[in-house]
C-alpha positions as CSV (number, residue, x, y, z in Angstrom):
1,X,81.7,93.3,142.1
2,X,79.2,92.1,144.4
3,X,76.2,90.1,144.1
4,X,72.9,90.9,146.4
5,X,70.1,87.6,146.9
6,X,67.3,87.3,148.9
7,X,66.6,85.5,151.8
8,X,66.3,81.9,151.7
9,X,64.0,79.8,152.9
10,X,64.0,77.6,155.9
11,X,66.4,75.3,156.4
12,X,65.8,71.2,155.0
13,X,63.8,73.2,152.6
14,X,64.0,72.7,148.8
15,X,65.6,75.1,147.1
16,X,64.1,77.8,144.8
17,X,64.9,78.1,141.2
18,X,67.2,81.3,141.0
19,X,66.4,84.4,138.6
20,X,69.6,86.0,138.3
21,X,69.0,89.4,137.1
22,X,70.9,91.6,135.1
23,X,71.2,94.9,134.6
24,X,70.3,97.6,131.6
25,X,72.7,100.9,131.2
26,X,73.3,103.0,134.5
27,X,71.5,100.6,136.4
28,X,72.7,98.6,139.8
29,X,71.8,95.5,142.0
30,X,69.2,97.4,143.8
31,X,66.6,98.1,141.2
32,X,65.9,94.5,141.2
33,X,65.7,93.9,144.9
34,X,61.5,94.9,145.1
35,X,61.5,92.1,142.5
36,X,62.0,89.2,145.8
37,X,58.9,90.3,147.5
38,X,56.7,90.1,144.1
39,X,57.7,85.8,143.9
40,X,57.6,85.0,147.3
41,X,58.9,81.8,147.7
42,X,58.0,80.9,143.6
43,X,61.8,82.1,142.8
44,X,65.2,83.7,144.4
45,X,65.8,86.6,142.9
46,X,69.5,87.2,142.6
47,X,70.4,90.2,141.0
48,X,74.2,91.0,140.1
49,X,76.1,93.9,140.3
50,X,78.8,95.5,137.6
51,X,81.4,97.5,138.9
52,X,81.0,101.6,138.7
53,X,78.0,101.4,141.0
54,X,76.2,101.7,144.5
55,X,78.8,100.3,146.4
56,X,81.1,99.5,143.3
57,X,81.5,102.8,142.4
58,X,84.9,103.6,142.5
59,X,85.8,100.7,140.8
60,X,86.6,101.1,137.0
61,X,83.4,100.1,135.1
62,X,83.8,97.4,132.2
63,X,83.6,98.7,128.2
64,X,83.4,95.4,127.3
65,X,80.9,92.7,127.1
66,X,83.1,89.8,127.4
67,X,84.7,91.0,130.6
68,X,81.9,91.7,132.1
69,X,80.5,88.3,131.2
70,X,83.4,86.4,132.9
71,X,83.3,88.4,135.8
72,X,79.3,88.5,136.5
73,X,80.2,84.8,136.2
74,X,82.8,84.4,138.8
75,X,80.6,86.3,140.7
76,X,77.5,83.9,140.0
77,X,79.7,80.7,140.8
78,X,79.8,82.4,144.7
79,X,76.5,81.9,145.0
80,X,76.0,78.9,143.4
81,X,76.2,75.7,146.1
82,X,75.8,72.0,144.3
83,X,72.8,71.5,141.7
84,X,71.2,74.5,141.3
85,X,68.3,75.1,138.4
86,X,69.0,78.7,137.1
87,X,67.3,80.9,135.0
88,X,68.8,84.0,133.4
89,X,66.7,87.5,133.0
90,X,68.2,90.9,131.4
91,X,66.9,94.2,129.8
92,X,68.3,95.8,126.9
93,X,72.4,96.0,127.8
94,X,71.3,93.0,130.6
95,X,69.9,90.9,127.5
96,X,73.2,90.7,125.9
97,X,74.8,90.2,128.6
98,X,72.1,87.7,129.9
99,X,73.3,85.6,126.9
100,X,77.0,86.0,127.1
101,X,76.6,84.8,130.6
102,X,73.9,81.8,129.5
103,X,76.8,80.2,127.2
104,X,79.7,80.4,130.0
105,X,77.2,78.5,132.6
106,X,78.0,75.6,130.3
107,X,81.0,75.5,132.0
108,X,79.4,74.6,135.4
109,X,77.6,71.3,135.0
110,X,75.9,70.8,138.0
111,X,74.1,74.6,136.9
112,X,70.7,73.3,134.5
113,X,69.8,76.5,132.9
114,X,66.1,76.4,133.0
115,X,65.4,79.5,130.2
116,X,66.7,82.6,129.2
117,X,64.5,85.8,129.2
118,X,65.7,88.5,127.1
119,X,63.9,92.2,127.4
120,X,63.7,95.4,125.4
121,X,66.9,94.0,123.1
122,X,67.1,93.2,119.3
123,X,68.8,89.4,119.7
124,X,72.9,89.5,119.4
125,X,75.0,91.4,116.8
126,X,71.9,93.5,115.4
127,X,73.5,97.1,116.3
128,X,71.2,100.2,115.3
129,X,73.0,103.4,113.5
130,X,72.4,105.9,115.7
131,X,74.7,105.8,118.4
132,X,75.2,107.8,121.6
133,X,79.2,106.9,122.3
134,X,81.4,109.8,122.3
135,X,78.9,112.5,122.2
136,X,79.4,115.8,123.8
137,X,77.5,115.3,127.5
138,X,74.6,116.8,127.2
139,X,74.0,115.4,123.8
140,X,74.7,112.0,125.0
141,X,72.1,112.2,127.5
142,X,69.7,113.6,125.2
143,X,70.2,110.3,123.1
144,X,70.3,108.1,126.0
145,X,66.7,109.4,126.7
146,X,65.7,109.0,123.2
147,X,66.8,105.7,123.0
148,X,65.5,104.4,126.5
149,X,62.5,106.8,126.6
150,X,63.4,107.1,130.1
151,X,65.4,109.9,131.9
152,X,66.5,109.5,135.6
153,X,66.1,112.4,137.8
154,X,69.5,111.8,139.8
155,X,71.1,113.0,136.5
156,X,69.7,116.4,136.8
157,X,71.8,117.1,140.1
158,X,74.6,118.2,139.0
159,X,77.0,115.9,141.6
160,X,74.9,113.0,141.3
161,X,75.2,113.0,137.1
162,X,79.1,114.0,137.6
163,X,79.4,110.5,139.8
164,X,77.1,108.3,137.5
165,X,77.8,109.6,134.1
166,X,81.1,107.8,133.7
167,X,79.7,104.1,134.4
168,X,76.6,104.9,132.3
169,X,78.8,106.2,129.4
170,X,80.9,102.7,130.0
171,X,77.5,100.6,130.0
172,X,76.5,102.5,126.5
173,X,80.0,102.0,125.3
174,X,79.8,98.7,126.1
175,X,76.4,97.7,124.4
176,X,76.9,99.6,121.2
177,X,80.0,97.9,120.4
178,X,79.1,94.3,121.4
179,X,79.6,91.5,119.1
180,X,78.5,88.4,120.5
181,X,81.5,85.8,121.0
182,X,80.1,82.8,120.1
183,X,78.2,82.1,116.8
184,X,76.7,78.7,117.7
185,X,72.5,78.9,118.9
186,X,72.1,78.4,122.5
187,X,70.8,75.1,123.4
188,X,68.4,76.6,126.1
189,X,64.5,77.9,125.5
190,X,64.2,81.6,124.9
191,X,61.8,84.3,125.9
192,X,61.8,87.4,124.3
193,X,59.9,90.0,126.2
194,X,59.0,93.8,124.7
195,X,56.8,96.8,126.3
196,X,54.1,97.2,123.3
197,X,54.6,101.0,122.3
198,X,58.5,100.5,122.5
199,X,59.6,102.7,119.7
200,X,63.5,101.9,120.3
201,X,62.3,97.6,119.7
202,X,60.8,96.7,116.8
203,X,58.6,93.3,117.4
204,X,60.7,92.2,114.2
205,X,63.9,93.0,116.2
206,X,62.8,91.3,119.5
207,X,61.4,88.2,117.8
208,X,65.0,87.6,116.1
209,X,66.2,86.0,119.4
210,X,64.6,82.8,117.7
211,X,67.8,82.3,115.5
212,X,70.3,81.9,118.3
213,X,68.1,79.1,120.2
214,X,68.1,75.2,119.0
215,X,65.7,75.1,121.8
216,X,61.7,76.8,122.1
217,X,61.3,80.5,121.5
218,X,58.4,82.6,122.7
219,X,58.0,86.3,121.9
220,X,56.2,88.5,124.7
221,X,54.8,91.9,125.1
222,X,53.4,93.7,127.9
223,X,51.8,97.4,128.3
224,X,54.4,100.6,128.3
225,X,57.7,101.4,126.2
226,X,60.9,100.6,126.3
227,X,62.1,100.7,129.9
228,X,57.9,98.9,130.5
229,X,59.6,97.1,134.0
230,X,59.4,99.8,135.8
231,X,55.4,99.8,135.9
232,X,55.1,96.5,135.1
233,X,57.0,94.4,137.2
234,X,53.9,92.3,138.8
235,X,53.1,91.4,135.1
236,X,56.7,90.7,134.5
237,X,57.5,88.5,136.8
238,X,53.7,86.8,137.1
239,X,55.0,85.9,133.5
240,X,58.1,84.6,134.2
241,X,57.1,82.3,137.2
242,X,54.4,81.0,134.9
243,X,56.9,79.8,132.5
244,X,59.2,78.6,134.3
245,X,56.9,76.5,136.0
């Protein structure tokens, strides 16, 4: 695994509250690097990277949550140097895994975990029926696209969906069969964040983050469906340095 941040600021300079980034199903490090140019010096984006990807990909990708959750942090803790205010940001699989990773930084005290954001996910342990694990493959990528609403176009070269279908069939392994590790509520604020005409996220579903927080809860939406960040990442993040603030 590798992590990718952005540059950072000039030296004696105070440093920037980090947005580490996670990421949804099939995804890598790299969709979120546009996201440093969109905060300027507001935040450091720092997006992590699973294995099965860019240039993890011939490493075995995780199946489960809780592995990936104690490696993304070992891999966090590199980039971490002294006191460092942190917040946490993840899309659908990245949500859960957001919050895995949000109750392991307890373990790091000098960390202060300024908020968790949590995107296009129903909150832990809610599992829908419909599943897409261990469906023939062009089944399984007609319910991936059903359930993201969203259908990359590498996946209709036929090399390019032979490399990245076995790390995004891990990453949807992964997500359907999560169980969240710890029951106790998270003592850090929560923001829930949906795109308004997601039909795969209810606003029931997303506003159900509120019962693992002992802290504030906000619900969110923004224009689009489910996978809305792509379009709407000026909004997105305008948002998030807002409340963080």
């Amino acid at each position: 695994m590798s992590v990718a941040t952005s540059d950072v600021g000039p030296a004696g300079a105070r440093k920037r509250t980090k947005l580490v980034c996670l990421p949804f199903a099939g995804a890598g490090a790299a969709f979120y690097h546009p996201w440093s140019a969109l905060t300027g010096q507001a935040l450091e984006v720092v997006p992590l990277q699973l294995p099965g990807r860019e240039r993890q990909v011939d490493i075995e990708p995780y199946r489960d949550a809780q592995r990936a959750a104690e490696g993304l942090l070992a891999d966090l803790r590199g980039v971490l140097s002294g006191a460092e205010k942190v917040t946490l940001f993840g899309h659908s699989l990245g949500a859960v895994l957001a919050y895995e990773l949000a109750h392991r930084l307890g373990s790091i005290p000098e960390v202060e975990l300024v908020r968790l954001f949590v995107s296009g996910s129903p909150a832990p342990g809610m599992r829908r029926t419909r599943r897409a694990t261990g469906l023939p493959d062009e089944e399984f990528l007609l319910r991936v696209k059903e359930f993201a609403g969203y259908h990359h176009e590498a996946l209709d070269d036929p090399e390019l969906r032979e490399l990245i279908l076995p790390t995004l069939r891990a990453d949807v392994e992964m997500h359907e069969n999560y169980l969240p590790s710890i029951e106790a509520p998270l003592a850090v604020p929560i923001t829930s964040i949906r795109g308004s005409e997601d039909d795969l996220v209810t606003v029931e579903e997303a506003a159900s983050w509120a019962s693992v927080t002992s802290r504030e809860f906000d619900l969110a939406e923004l224009p689009g469906g489910h996978m809305y960040l792509t379009d709407a990442a000026p909004a997105l993040l305008r948002m998030i340095i807002a409340t963080v603030r």
